[in-house]
Backbone as CSV, one residue per row, in Angstrom:
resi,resn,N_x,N_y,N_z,CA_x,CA_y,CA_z,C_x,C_y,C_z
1,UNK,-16.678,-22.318,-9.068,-17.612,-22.839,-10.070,-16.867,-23.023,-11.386
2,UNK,-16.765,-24.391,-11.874,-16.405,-24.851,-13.543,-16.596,-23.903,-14.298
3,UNK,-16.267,-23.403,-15.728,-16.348,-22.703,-16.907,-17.885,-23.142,-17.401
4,UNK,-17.963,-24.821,-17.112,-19.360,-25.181,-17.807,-20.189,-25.634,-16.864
5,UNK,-20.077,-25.388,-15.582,-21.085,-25.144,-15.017,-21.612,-23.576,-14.886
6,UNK,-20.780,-22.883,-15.042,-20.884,-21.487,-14.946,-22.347,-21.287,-16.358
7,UNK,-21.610,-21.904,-17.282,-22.502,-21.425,-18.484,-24.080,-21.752,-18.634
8,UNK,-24.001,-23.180,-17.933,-24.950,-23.749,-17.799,-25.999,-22.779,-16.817
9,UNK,-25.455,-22.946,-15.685,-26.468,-21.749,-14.873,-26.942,-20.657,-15.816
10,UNK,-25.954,-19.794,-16.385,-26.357,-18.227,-17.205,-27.687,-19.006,-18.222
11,UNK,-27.109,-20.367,-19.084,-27.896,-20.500,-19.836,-29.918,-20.959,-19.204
12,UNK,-29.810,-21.186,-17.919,-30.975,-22.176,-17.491,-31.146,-20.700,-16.950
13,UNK,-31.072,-20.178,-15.896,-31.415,-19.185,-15.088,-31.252,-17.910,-15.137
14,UNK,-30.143,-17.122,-15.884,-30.355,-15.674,-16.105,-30.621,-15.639,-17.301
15,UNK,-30.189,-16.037,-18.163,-31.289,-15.446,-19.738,-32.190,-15.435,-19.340
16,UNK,-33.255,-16.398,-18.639,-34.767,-16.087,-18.564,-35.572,-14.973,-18.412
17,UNK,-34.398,-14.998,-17.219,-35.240,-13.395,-16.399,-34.944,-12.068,-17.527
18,UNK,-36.081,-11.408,-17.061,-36.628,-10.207,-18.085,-36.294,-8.831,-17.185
19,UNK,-36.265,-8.892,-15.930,-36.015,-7.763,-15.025,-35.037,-7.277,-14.713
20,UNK,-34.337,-5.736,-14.990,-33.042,-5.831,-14.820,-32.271,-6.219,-13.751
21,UNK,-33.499,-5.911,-12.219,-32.920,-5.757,-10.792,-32.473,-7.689,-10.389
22,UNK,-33.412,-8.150,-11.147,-32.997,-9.786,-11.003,-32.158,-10.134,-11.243
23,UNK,-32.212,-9.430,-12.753,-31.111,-10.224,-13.450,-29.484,-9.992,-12.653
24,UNK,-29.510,-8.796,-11.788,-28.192,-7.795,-11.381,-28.273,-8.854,-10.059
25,UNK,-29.402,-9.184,-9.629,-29.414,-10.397,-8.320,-28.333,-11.533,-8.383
26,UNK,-29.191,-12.229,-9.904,-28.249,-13.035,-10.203,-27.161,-13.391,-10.298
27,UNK,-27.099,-12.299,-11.113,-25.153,-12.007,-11.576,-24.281,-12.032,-10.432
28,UNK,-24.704,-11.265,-9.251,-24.167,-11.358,-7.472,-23.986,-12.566,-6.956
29,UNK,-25.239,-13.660,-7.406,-25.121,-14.875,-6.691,-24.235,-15.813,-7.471
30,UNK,-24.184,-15.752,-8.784,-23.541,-16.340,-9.563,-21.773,-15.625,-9.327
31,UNK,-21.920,-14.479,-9.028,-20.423,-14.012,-8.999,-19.701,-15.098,-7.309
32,UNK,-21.121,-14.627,-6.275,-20.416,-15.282,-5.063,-20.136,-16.150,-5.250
33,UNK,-20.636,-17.221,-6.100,-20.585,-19.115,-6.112,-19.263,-19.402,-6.446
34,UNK,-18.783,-18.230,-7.274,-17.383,-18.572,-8.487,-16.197,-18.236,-7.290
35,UNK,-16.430,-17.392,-6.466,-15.098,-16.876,-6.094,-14.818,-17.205,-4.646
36,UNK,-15.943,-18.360,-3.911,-15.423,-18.606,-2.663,-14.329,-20.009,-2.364
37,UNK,-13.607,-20.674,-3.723,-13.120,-21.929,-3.545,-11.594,-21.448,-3.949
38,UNK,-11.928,-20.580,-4.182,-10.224,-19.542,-3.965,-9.150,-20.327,-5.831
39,UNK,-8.299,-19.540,-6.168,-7.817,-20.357,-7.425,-6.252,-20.600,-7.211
40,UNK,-5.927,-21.814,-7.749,-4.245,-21.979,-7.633,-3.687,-22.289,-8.928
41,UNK,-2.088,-20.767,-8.692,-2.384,-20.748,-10.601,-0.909,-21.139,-10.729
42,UNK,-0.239,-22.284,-12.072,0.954,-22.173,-12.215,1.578,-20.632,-12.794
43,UNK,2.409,-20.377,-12.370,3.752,-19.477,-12.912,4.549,-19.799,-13.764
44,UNK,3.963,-20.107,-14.925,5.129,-20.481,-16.321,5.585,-20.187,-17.677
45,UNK,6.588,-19.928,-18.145,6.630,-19.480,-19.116,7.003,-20.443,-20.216
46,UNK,7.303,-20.617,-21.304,7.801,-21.114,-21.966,8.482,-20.561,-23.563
47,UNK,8.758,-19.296,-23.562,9.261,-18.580,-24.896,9.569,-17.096,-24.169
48,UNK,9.430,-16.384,-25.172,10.344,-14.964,-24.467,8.638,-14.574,-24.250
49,UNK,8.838,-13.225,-23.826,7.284,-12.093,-23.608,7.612,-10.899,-24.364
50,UNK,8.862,-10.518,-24.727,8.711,-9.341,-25.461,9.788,-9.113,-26.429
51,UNK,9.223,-8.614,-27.362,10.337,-8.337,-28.765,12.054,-7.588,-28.491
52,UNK,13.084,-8.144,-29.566,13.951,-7.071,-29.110,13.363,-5.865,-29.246
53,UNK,14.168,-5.090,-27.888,14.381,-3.512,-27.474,15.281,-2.734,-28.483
54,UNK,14.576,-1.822,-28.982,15.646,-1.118,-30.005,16.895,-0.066,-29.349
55,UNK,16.329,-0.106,-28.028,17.514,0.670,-26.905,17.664,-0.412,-26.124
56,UNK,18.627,-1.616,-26.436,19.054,-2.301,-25.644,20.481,-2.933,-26.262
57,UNK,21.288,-2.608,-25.649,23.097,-2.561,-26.425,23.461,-4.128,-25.294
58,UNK,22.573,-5.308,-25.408,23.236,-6.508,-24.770,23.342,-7.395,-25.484
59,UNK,23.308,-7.607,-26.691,23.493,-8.142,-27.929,24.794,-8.803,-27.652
60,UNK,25.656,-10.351,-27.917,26.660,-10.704,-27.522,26.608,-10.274,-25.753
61,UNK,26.141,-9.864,-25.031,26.703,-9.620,-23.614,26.230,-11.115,-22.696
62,UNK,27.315,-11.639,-21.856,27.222,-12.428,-20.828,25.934,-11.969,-19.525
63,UNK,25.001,-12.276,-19.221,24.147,-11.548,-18.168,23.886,-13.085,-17.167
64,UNK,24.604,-12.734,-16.042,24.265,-13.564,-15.217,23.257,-13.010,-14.492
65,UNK,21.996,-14.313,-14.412,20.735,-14.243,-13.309,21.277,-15.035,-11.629
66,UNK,21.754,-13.969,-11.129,21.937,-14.938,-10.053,20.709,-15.350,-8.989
67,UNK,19.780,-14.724,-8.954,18.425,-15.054,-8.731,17.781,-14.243,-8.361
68,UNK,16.643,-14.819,-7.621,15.519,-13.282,-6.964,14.949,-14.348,-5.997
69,UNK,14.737,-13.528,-4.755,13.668,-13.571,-3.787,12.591,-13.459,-3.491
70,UNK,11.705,-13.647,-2.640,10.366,-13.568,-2.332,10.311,-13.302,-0.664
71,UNK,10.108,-11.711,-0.575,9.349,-10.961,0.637,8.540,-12.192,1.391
72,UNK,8.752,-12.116,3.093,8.059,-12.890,3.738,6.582,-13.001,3.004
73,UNK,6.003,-11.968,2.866,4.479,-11.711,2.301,4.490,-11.249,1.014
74,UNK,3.767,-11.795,0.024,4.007,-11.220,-1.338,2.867,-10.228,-1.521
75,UNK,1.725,-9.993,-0.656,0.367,-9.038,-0.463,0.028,-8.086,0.397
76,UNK,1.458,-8.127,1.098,0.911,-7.078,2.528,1.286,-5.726,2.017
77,UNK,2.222,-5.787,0.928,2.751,-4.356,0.864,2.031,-3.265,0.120
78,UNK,1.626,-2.204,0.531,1.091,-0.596,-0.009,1.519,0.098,-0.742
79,UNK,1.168,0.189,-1.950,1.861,0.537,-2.716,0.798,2.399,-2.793
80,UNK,2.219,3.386,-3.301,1.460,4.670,-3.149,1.424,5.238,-4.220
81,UNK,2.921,4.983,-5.188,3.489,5.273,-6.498,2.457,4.122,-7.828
82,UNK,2.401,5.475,-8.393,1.654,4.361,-9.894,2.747,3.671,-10.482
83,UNK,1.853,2.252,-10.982,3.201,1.629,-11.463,3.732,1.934,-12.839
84,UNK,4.701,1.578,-13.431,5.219,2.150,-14.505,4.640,1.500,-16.067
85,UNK,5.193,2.704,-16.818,4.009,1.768,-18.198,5.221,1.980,-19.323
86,UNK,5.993,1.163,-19.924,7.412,1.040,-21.097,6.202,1.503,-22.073
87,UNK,6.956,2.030,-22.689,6.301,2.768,-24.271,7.581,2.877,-25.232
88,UNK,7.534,1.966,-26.534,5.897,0.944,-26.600,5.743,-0.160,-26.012
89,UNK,4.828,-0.939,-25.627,4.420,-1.783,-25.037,2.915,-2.560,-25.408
90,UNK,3.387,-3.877,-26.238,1.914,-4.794,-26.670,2.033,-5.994,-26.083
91,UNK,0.840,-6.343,-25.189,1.434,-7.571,-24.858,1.247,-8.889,-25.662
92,UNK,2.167,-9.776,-25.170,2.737,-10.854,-26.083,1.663,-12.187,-25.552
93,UNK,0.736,-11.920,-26.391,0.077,-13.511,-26.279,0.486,-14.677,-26.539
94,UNK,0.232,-15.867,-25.645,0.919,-16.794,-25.489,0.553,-17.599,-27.382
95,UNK,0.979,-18.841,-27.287,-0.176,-19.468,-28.666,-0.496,-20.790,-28.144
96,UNK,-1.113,-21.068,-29.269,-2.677,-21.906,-28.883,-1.618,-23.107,-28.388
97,UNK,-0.487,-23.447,-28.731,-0.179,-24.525,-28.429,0.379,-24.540,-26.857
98,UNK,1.026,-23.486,-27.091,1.734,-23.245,-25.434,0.360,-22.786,-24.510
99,UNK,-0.332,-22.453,-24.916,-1.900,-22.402,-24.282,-2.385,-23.814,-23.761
100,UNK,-1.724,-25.271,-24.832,-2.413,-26.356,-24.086,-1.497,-27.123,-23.185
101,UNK,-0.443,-26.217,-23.496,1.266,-27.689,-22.499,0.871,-26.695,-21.053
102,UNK,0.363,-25.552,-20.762,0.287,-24.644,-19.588,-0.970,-25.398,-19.038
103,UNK,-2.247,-25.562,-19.727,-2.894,-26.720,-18.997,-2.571,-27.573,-18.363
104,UNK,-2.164,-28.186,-19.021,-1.915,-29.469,-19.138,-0.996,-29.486,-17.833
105,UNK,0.722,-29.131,-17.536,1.173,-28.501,-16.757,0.056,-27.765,-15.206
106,UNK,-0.490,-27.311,-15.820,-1.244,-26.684,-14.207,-2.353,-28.027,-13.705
107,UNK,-2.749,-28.371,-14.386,-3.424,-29.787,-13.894,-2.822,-30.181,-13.040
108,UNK,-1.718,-30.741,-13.699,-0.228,-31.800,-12.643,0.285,-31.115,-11.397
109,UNK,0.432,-29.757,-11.404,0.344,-28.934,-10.806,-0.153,-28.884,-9.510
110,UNK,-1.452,-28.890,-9.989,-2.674,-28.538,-8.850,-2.649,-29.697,-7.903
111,UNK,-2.581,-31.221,-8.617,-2.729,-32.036,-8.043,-1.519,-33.037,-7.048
112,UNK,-0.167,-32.002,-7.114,0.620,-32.474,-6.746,1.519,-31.296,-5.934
113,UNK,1.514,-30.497,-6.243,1.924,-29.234,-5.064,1.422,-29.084,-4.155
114,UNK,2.091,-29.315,-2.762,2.010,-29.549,-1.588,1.521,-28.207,-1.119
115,UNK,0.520,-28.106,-0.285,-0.504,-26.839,0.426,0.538,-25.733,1.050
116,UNK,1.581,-26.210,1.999,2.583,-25.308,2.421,3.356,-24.836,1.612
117,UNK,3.475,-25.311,0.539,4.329,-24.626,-0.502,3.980,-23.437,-1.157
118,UNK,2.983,-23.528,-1.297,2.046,-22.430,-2.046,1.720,-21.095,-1.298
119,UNK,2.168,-19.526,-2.199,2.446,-18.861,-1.544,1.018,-18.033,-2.165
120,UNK,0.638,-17.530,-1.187,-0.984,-16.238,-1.397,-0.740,-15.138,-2.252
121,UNK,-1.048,-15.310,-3.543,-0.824,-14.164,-4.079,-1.813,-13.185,-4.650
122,UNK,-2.914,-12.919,-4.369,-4.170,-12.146,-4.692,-5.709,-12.991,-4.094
123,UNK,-6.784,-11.844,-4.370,-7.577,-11.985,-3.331,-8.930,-12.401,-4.737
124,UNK,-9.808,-13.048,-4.128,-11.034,-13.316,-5.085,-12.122,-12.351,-4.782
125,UNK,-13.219,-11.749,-5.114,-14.135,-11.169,-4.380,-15.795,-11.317,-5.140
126,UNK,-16.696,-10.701,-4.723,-18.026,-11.201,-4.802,-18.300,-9.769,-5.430
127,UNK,-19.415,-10.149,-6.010,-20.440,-9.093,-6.685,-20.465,-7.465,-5.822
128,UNK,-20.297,-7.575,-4.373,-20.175,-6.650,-3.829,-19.015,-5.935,-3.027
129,UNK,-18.009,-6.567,-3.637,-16.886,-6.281,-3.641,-16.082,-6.810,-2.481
130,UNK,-16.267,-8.076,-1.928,-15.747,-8.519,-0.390,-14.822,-9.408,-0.834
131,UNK,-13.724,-9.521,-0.269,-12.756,-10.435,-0.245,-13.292,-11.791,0.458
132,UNK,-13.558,-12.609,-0.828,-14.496,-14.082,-0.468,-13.191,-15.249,-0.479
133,UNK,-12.046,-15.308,-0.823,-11.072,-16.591,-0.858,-9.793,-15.667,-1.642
134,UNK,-9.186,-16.320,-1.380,-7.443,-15.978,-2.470,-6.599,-16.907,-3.389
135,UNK,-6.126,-15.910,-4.005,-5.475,-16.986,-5.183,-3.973,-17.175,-4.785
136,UNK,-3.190,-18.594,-5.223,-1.674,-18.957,-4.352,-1.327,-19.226,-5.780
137,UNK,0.065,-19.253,-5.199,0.855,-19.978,-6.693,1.752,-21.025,-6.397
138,UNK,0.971,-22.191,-7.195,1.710,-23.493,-7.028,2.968,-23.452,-6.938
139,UNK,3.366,-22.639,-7.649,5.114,-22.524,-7.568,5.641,-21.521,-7.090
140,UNK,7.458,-21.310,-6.938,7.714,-20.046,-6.938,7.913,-18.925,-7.278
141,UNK,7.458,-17.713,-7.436,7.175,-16.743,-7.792,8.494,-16.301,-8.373
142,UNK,9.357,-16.437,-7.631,11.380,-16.052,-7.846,11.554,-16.491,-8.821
143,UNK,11.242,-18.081,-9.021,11.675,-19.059,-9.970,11.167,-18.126,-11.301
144,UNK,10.022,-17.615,-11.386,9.176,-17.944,-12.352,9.765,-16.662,-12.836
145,UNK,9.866,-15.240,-12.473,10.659,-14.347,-12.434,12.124,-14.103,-13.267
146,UNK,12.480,-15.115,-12.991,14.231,-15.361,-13.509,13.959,-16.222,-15.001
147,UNK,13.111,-17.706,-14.482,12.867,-18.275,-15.983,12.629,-17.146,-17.262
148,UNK,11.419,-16.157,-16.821,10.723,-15.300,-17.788,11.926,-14.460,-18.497
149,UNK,12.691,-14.257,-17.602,13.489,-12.799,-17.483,14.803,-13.372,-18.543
150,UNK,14.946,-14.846,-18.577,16.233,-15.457,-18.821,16.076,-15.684,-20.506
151,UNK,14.205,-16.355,-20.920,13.789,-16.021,-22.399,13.785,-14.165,-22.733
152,UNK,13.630,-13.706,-21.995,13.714,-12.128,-22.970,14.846,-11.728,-23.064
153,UNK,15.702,-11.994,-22.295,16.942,-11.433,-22.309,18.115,-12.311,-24.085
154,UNK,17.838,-13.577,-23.600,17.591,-14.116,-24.677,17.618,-13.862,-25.999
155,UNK,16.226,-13.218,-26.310,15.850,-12.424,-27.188,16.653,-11.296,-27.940
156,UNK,16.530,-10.934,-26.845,17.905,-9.248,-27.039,19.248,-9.793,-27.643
157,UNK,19.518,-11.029,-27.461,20.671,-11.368,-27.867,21.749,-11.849,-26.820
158,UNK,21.480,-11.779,-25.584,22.192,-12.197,-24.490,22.539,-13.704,-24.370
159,UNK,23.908,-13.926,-24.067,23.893,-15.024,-23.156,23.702,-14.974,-21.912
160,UNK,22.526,-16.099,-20.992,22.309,-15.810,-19.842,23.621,-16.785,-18.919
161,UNK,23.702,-16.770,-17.756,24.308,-17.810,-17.442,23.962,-17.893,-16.099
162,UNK,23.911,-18.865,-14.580,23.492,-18.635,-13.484,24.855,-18.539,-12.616
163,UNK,24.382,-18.411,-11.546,25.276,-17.904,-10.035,26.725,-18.562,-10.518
164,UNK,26.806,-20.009,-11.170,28.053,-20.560,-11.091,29.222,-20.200,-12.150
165,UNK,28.650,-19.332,-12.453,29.135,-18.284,-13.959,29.124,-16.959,-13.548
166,UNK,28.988,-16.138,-12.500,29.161,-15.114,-12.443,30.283,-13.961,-12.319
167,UNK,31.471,-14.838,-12.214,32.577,-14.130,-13.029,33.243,-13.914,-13.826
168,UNK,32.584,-14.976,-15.199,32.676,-14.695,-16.176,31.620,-13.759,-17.059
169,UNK,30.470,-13.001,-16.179,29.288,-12.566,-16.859,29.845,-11.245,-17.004
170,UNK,29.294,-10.383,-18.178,29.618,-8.923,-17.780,28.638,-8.249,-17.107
171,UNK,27.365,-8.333,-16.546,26.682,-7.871,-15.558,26.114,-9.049,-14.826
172,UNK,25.545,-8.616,-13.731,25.021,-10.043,-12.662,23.962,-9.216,-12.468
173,UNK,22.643,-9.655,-12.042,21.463,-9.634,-11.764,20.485,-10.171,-10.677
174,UNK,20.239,-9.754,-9.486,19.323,-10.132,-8.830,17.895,-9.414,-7.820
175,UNK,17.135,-9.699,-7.110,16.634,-9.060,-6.673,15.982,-9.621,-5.953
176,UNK,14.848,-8.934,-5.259,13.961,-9.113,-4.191,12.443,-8.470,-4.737
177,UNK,11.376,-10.045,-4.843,9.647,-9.724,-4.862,9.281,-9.212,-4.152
178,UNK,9.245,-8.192,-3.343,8.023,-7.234,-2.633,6.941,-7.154,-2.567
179,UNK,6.341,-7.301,-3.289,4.823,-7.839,-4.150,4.952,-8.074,-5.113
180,UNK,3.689,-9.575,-5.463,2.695,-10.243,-6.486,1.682,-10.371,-6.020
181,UNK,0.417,-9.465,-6.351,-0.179,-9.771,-5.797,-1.731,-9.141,-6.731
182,UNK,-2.499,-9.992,-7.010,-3.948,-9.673,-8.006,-4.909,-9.399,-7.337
183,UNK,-6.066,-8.773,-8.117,-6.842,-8.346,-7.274,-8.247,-8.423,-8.078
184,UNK,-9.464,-9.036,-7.927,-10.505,-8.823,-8.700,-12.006,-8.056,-8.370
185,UNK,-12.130,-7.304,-9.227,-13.477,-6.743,-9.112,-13.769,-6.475,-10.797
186,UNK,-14.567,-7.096,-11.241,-14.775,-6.626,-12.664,-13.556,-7.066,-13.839
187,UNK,-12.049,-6.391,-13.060,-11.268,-6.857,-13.635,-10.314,-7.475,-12.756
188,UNK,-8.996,-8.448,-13.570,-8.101,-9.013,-12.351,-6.949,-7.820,-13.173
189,UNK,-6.014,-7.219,-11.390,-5.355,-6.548,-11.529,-4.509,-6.756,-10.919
190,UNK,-3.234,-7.061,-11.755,-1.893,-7.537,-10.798,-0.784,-6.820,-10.727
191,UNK,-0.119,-5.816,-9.390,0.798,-5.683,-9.464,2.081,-6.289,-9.120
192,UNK,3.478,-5.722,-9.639,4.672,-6.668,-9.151,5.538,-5.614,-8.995
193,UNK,6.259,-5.579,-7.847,6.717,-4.671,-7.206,8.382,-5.629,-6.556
194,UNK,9.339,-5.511,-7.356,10.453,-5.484,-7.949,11.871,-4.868,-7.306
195,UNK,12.734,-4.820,-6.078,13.585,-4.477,-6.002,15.144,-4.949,-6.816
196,UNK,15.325,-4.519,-7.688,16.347,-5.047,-8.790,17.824,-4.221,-8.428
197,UNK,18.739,-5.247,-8.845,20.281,-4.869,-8.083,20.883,-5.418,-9.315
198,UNK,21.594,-4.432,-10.140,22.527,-4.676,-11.293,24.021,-4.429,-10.955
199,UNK,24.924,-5.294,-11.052,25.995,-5.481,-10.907,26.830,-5.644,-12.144
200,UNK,27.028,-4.661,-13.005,28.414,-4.650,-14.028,29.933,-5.270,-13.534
201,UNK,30.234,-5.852,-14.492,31.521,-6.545,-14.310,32.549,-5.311,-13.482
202,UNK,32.685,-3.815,-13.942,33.498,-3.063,-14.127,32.121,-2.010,-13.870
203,UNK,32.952,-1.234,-12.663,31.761,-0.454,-12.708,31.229,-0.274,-11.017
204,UNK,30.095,0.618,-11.314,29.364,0.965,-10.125,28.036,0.037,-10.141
205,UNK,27.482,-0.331,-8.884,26.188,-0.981,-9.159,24.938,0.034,-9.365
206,UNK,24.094,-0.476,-9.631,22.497,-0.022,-9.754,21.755,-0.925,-9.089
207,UNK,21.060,0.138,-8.836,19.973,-0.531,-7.504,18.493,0.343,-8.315
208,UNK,17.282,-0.407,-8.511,16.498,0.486,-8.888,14.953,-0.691,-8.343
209,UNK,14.130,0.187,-7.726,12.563,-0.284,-7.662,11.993,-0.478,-8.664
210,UNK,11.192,-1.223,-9.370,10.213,-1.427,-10.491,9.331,-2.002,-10.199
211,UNK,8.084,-1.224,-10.604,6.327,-1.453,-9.938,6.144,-1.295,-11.504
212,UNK,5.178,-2.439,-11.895,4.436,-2.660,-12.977,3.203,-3.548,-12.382
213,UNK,2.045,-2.977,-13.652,1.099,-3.491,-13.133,0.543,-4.319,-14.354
214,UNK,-0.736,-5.131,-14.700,-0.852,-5.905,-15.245,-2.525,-6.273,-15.167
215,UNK,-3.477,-6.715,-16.086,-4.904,-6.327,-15.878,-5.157,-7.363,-17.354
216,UNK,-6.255,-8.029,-17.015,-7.586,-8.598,-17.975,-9.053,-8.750,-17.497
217,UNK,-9.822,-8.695,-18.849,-11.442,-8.513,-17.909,-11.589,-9.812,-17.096
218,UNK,-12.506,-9.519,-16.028,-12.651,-11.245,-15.139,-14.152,-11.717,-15.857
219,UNK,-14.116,-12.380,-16.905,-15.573,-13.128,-17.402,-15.271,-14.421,-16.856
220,UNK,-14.654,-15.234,-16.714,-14.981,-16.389,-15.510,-14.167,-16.445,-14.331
221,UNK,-13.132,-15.340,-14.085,-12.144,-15.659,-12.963,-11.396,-16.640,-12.996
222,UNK,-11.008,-17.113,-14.103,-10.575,-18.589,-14.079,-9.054,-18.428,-13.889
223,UNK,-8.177,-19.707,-13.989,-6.820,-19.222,-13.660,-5.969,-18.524,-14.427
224,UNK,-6.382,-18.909,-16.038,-5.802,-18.417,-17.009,-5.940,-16.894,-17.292
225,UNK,-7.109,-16.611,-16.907,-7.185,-14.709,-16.737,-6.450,-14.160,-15.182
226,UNK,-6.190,-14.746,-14.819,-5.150,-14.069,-13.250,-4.133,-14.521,-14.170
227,UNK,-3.070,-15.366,-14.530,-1.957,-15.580,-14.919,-1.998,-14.478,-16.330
228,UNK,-2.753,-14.323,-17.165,-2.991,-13.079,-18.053,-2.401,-12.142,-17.448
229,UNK,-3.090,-11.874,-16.044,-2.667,-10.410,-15.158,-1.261,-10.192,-15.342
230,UNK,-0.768,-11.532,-14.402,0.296,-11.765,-13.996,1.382,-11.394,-14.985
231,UNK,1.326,-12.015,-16.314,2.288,-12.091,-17.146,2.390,-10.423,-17.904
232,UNK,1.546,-10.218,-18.082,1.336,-8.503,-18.480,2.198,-7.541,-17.441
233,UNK,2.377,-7.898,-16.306,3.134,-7.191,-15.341,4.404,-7.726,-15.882
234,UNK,4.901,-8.551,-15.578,6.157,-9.347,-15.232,7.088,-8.997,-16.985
235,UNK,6.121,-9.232,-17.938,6.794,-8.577,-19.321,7.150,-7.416,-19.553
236,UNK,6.281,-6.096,-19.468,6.868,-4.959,-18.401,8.132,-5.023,-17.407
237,UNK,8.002,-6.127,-16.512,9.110,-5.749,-15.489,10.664,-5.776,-16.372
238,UNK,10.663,-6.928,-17.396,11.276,-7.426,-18.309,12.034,-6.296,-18.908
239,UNK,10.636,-5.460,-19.748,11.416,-4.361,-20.594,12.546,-3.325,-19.733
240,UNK,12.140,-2.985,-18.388,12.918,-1.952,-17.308,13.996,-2.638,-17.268
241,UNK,13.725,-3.907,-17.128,15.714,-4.313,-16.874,15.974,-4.746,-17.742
242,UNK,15.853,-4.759,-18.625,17.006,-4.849,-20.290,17.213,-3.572,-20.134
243,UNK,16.406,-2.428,-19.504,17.211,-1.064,-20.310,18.009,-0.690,-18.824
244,UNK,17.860,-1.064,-17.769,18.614,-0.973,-16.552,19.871,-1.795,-17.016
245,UNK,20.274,-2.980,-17.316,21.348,-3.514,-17.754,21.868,-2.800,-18.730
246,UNK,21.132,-2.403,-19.757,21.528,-1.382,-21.340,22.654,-0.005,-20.131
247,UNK,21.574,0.190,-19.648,22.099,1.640,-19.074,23.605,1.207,-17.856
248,UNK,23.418,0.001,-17.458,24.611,-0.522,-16.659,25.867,-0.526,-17.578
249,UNK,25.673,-1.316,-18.870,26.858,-1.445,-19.466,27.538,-0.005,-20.089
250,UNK,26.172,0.862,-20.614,26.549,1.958,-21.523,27.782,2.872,-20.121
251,UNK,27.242,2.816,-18.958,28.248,3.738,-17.761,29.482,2.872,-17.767
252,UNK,29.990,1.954,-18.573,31.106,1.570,-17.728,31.995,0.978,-19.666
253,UNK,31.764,1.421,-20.556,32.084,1.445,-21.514,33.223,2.398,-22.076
């Protein structure tokens, strides 16, 4: 269901009602209508997600992204461990302008990304909590991962460089998605579950798991509140490996 068809209904049919048990009817039928056509969301960034790290010594450092993967399934996996929370940590709202090129962008998107391409990454559900359709991502999840990862690093002061530069980098970087995967009831909740492999020029490697999670209220389910989720995780994942690289270079100094 549209944003303004959504409103339209609340405005014609539940304001009216005076009863709470109706009104709680409503809200169920209006929740089922929204969440059985399933949502497909771009993965994009366009600026960094988080401020320099005041414990992060990559300032001048070469950091090659040589890439990241995506797990056969980005939703099957169980997670048992809570995910991790960087302190401090505010997240970085996008702005109004990069708010309209991400439209604009997911439009083109929607209407031109091929069905097999698109990988399942969270579930939609109904007033009573049933998994009614799922949400995919037009793009790739890896891609989107490395882009994000390549503006923060950025930030810190890094030069990034890719695979065809990696012996001139002083650390290399890659990994494997395990899970992306959102989830809605009330709120959308996304975790990203991260196998990361740091490679110093000089040195021993690091290998480390990173589970972050990521959350906004669901008032229309729309795509832009799942990609909210999304990006709240993934900026998090961000802060762990600037200080996993910090902590790569500081061992081999």
């Amino acid at each position: 269901m549209k944003a303004k068809s959504t409103l339209e209904f609340v405005r014609r049919f539940i304001i009216p009602l005076r009863h709470p048990a109706m009104i709680a009817i409503a809200a169920i039928l209006l929740g089922t209508g929204c969440v059985t056509n399933g949502r497909h969301i771009l993965l994009k960034e366009y600026s960094a997600g988080i401020p320099p790290q005041t414990d992060a010594n990559i300032n001048g450092k070469t950091v090659c992204i040589k890439g990241f993967t995506c797990a056969p399934s980005l939703v099957a996996l169980e997670v048992k461990d809570k995910p991790e929370e960087p302190n401090p940590y505010k997240y970085a709202e996008r702005t109004r302008a990069q708010d309209k090129i991400w439209n604009a962008d997911l439009h083109v998107a929607q209407k031109q990304a091929a069905k097999s391409d698109q990988k399942e990454i969270g579930n939609m559900r109904n007033g009573f909590g049933m998994v009614m359709s799922h949400v995919y991502a037009l793009n790739d999840p890896a891609e989107w991962l490395a882009e994000g990862l390549k503006y923060d690093l950025e930030a810190q002061g890094a030069k990034v460089v890719d695979a065809s530069q990696a012996a001139d980098a002083d650390v290399t970087i890659s990994g494997t998605i395990q899970l992306c995967r959102a989830d809605m009831y009330m709120t959308e909740d996304a975790h990203l579950v991260v196998d990361l492999d740091v490679q110093p020029k000089h040195g021993e490697p690091r290998h480390r798991t990173i589970h972050t999670h990521g959350a906004t209220a669901a008032v229309l389910a729309s795509e832009g509140e799942y990609f909210h989720a999304f990006r709240d995780a993934r900026e998090k994942f961000s802060i762990f490996t600037v200080r996993e690289i910090s902590q790569a270079l500081k061992a081999n100094q």
